[in-house]
C-alpha positions in Angstrom: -21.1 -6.9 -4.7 -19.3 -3.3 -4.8 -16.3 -2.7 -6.7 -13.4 -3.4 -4.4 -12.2 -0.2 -2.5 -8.7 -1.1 -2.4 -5.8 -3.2 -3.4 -3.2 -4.1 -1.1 0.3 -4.8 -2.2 2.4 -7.4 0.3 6.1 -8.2 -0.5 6.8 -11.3 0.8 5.1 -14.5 2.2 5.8 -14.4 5.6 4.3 -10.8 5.9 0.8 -12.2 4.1 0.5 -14.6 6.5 0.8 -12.1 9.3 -1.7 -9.9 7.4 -4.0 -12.8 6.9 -4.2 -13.3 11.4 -5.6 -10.1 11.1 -8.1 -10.1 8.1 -11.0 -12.3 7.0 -10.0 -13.8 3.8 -12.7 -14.7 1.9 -11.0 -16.5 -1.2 -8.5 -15.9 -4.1 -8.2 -15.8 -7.7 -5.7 -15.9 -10.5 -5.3 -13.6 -13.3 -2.2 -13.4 -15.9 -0.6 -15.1 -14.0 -0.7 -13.3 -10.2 -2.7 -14.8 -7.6 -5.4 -12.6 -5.8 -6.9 -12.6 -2.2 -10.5 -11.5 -1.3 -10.9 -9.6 2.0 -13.5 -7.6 3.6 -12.6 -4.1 5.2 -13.5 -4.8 8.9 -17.2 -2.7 10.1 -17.8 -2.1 6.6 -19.4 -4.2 3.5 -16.3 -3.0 1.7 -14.2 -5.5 0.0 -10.3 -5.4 -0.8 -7.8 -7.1 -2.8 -4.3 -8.1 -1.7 -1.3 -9.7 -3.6 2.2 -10.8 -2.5 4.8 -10.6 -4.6 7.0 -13.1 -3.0 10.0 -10.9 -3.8 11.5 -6.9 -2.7 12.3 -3.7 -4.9 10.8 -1.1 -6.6 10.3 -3.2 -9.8 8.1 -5.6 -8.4 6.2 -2.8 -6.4 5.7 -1.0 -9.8 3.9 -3.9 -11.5 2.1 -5.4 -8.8 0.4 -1.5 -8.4 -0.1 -1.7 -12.2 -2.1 -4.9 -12.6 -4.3 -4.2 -9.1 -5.7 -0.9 -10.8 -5.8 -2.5 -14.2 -7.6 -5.4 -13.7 -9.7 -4.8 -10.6 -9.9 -0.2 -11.0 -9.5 0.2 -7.3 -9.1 3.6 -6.4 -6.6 3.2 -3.4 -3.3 1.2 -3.5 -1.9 0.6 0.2 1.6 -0.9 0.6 2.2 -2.6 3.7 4.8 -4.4 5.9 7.5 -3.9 7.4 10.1 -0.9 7.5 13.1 -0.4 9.3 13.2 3.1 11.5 15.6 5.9 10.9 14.1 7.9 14.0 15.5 7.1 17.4 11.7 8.8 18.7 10.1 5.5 16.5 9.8 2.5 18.3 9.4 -1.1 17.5 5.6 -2.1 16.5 5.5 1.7 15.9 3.8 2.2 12.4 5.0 5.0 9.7 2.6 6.2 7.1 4.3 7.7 4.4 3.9 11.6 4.1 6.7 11.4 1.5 8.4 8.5 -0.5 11.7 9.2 -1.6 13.2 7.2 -4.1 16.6 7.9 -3.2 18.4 6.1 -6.2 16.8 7.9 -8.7 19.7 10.0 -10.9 22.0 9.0 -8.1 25.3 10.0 -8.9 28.3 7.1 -8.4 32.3 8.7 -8.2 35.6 7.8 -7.6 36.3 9.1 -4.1 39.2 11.9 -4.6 41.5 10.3 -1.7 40.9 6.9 -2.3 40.0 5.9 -6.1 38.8 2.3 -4.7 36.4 3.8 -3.1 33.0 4.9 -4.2 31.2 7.5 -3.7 27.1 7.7 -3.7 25.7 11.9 -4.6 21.9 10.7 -4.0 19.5 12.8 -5.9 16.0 11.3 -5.6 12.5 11.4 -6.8 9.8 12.9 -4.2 5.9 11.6 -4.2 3.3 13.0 -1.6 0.1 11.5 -1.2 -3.4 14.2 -2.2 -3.9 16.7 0.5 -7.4 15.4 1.3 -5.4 11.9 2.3 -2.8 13.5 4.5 -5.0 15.7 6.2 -6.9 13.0 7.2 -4.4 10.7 8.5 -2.8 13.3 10.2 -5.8 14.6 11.8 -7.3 11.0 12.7 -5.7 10.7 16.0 -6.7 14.4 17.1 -10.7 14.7 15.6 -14.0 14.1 17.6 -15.1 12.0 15.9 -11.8 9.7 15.0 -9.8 10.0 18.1 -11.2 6.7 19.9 -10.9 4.9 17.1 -6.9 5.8 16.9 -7.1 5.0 20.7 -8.8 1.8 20.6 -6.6 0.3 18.1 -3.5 1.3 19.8 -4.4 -0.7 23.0 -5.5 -3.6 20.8 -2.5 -3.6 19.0 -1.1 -4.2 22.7 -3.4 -6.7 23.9 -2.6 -8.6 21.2 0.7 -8.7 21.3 2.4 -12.3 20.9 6.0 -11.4 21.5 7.0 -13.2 24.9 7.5 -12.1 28.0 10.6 -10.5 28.9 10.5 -8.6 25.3 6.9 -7.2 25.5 7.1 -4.0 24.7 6.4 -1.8 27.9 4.1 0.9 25.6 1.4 0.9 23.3 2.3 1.4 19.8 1.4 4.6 18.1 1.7 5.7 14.7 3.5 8.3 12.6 3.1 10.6 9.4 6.6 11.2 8.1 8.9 10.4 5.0 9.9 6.8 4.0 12.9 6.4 1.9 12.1 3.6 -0.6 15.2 1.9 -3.0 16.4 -1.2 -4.3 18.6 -1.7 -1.4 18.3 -4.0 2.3 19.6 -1.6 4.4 22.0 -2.3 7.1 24.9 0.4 7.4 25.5 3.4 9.8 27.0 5.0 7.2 24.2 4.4 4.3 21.8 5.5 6.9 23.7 8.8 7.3 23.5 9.1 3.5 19.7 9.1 3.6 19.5 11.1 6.5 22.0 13.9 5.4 19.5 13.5 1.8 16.3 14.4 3.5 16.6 14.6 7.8 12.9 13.8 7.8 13.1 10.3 7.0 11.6 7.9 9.7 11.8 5.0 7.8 13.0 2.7 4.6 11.5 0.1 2.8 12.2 -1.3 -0.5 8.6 -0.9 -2.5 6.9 2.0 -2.6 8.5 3.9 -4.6 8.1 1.3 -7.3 4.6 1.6 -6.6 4.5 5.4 -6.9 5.6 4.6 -10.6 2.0 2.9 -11.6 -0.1 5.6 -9.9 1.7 9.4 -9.9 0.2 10.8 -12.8 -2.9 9.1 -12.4 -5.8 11.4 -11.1 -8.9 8.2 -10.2 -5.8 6.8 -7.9 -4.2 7.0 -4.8 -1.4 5.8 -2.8 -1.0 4.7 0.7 2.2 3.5 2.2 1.8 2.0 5.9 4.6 0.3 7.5 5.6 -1.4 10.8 8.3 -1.6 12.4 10.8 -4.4 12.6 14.0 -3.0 13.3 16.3 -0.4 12.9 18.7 -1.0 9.6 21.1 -2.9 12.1 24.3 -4.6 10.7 23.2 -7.2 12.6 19.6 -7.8 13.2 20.0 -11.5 15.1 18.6 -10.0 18.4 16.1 -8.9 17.1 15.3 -11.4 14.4 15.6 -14.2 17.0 13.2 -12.7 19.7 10.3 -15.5 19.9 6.6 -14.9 20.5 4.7 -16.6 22.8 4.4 -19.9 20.5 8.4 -20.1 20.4 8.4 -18.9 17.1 11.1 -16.6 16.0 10.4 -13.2 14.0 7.8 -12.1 16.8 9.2 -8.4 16.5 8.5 -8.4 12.3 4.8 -10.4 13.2 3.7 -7.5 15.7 4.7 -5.1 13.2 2.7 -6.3 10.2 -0.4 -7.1 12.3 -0.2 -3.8 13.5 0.3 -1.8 9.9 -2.7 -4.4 8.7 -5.4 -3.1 11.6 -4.3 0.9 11.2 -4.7 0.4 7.8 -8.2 -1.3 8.5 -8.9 1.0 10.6 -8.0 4.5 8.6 -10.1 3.0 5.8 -13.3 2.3 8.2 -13.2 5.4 9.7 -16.0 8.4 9.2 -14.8 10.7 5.9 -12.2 8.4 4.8 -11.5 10.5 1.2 -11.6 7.8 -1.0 -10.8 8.9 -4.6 -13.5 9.5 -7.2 -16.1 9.7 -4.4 -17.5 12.9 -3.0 -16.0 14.0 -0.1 -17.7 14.1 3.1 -17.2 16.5 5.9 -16.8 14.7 9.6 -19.6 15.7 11.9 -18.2 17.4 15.3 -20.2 15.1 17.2 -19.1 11.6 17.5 -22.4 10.2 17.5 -23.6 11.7 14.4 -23.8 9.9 11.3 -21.0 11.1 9.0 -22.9 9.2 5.8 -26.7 8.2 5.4 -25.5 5.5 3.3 -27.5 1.9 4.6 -24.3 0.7 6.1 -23.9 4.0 7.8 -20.3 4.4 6.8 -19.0 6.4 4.0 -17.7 4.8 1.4 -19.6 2.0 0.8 -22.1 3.5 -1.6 -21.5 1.4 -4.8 -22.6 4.6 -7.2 -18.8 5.5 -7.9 -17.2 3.3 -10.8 -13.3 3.6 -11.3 -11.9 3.8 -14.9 -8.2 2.4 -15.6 -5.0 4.6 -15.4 -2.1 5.6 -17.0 1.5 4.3 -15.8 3.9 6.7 -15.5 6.7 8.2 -13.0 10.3 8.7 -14.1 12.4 5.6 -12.3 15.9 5.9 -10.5 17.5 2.4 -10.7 17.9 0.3 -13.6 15.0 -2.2 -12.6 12.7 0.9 -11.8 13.4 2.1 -15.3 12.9 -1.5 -16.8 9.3 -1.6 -14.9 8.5 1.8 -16.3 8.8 0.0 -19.7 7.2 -2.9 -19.3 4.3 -0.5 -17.7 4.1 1.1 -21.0 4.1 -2.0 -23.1 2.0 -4.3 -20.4 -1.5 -3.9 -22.4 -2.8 -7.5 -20.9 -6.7 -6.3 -21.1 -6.3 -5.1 -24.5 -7.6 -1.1 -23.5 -5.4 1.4 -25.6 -2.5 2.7 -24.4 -2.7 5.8 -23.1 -0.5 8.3 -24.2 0.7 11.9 -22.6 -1.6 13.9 -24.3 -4.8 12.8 -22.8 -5.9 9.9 -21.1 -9.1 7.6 -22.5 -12.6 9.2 -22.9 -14.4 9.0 -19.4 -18.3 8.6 -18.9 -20.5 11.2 -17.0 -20.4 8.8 -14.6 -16.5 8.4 -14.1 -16.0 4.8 -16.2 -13.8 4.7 -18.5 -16.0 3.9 -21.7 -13.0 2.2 -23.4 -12.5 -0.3 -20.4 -16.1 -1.9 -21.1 -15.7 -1.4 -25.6 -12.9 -3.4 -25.7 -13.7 -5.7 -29.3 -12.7 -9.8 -29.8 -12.5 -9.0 -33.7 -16.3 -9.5 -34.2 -17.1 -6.3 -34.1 -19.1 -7.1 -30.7 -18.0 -6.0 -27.7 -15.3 -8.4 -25.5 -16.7 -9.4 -22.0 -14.6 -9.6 -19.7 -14.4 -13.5 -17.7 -15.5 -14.1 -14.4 -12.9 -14.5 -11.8 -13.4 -18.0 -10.4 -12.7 -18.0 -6.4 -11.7 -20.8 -3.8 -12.4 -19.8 -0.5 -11.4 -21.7 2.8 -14.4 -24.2 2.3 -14.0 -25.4 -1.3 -14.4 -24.2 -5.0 -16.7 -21.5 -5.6 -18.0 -19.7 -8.7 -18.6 -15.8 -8.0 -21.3 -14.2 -10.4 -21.1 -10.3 -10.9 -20.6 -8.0 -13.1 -17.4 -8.4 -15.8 -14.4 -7.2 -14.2 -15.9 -7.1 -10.8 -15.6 -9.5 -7.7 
């Protein structure tokens, strides 16, 4: 089987199993400790990897990134679930792909306010990550090109269709999607007045979230890896989110709002990645044909990206943190050697094959002076125990 094109990262429970409506899961693994999911990317013979991390912040996003690349050196880390919208022109179900992630609390600055000492004041100063150009450009361009446009189309009125909030709260529109800047911090949002901080900080952000910035810590220097942040949304950083929050879907379950959201950041996500000239990372890049009905690969699938010729090396960890716990992940980043491959340091980064691999991934020595093989993940899917055999380190 191919190496596995991407590795999603999912905060919390309830957002997986939204996610999992959505996806075929084929089974899952555990490795040092963090559980693994098998997926395949929808029209494609692509394979993924997800893990939730049962908890929010930018710590957690940070090491969740960091042991996806390391133990499975997928090229593409996509964070998803929900946001919360700072734009009045975003609407619920809407999706926001990050264009920018701010992480806001980076060297934020905390004062005594000068009329009323018990007060505090917050100077935000921030960390800025962009995704590559090639990745932009083609999200930004998907809804408008030949040969991508019906695909943006089709999965908006799907998203619709499928909709399972009930009547009377259905949302009147299709959702569509948007490329702007996501603030990202250790902090659940729910002020007018923190909102204005962010917005008077950077008057492009559309939306916040509480991982991605962590996230942006495991892959920012890394040149083999790349970053994704896609996000629905839930509601709008509301002191009080009951209304929303207790708006059922069409089972009487509550949270309907928070389930259309994710299941509508999952299948954009699926989508993107499916999609003709998708510029996956360590993989030549291939033009999109003008005409729709030309092949834009002559791979045997017929869809780029599913050639298994590219092999992805491990990376190094590093992005300066803003709060405490982002600074504590950076650490443990530096120190978290669990495979036993070198650490890398900032003058250069381990010796890389002609063909891409990192040769010091696959020499790694069990003090016998032969090379360490790496085990074979052991998967349970939905029909029993079952032994996967490929190559070490692979699915």
């Amino acid at each position: 089987m191919n190496l596995p094109r991407v590795g999603l990262i999912v905060p919390l429970r309830e957002e997986f199993d939204y996610v999992a409506s959505v996806l075929d899961i084929l089974g899952d693994t555990e490795e040092n400790g963090r559980v693994y999911h098998r997926f395949v990317i929808p029209g494609t013979q692509d394979t993924g990897i997800l893990t939730v991390i049962h908890d929010m912040g930018l710590a957690n996003g940070a090491l969740a990134a960091h042991d996806l690349v390391s133990t499975f050196h997928v090229p593409l880390i996509a964070v998803i679930g929900t946001a919360a919208a700072l734009d009045k022109d975003i609407r619920l179900g809407d999706v926001v792909i990050a264009s920018e992630i701010i992480d806001y609390l980076q060297a934020a600055k905390a004062t005594e306010d000068a009329d009323d000492p018990s007060r505090i004041r917050i100077s935000i100063a921030g960390t800025h990550w962009k995704p590559s150009a090639p990745l932009l450009s083609y999200v930004r361009n998907f809804p408008i090109r030949q040969a991508t446009r019906r695909k943006a189309e089709e999965w908006s009125e799907a998203a619709h269709d499928r909709c399972r909030i009930e009547p009377g709260a259905r949302p009147a529109k299709a959702p569509v999607h948007h490329v702007g800047h996501i603030a990202s911090g250790d902090v659940v949002v729910g002020s007018e007045a923190f909102i204005s901080l962010l917005k008077n900080h950077d008057r492009k952000c559309a939306a916040v979230e509480m991982e991605a910035g962590g996230a942006a810590l495991s892959v920012y220097q890394n040149n083999k890896v790349e970053l994704m942040v896609v996000r629905g949304v839930s509601d709008r950083a509301e002191k009080n989110k009951t209304a929303t929050d207790e708006t059922l879907d069409i089972d009487g379950a509550p949270n309907a709002w928070r389930g259309y959201a994710v299941r509508n950041a999952t299948t954009l996500l699926m989508t993107l990645l499916a999609g003709p000239g998708f510029p996956w990372r360590g993989s030549p890049h291939l033009p999109v044909p003008y005409e729709p009905h030309t092949p834009a690969s002559t791979g045997s699938t017929g869809t780029p990206g599913s050639s298994s010729g590219a092999s992805f090396g491990t990376v190094a960890m590093a992005l300066p943190a803003g709060a405490a716990a982002a600074l504590t992940a950076a650490a443990v980043i530096r120190h978290h050697d669990r495979d036993g491959t070198p650490e890398q340091t900032d003058a250069g980064h381990a010796s890389q094959s002609p063909g891409g691999t990192d040769t010091n991934t696959d020499e790694r020595h069990d003090g016998s002076g032969q090379p360490a093989v790496d085990h074979q993940p052991q998967f349970t899917d939905h029909h029993g125990p079952v032994t996967e055999h490929h190559d070490p380190g692979l699915f």
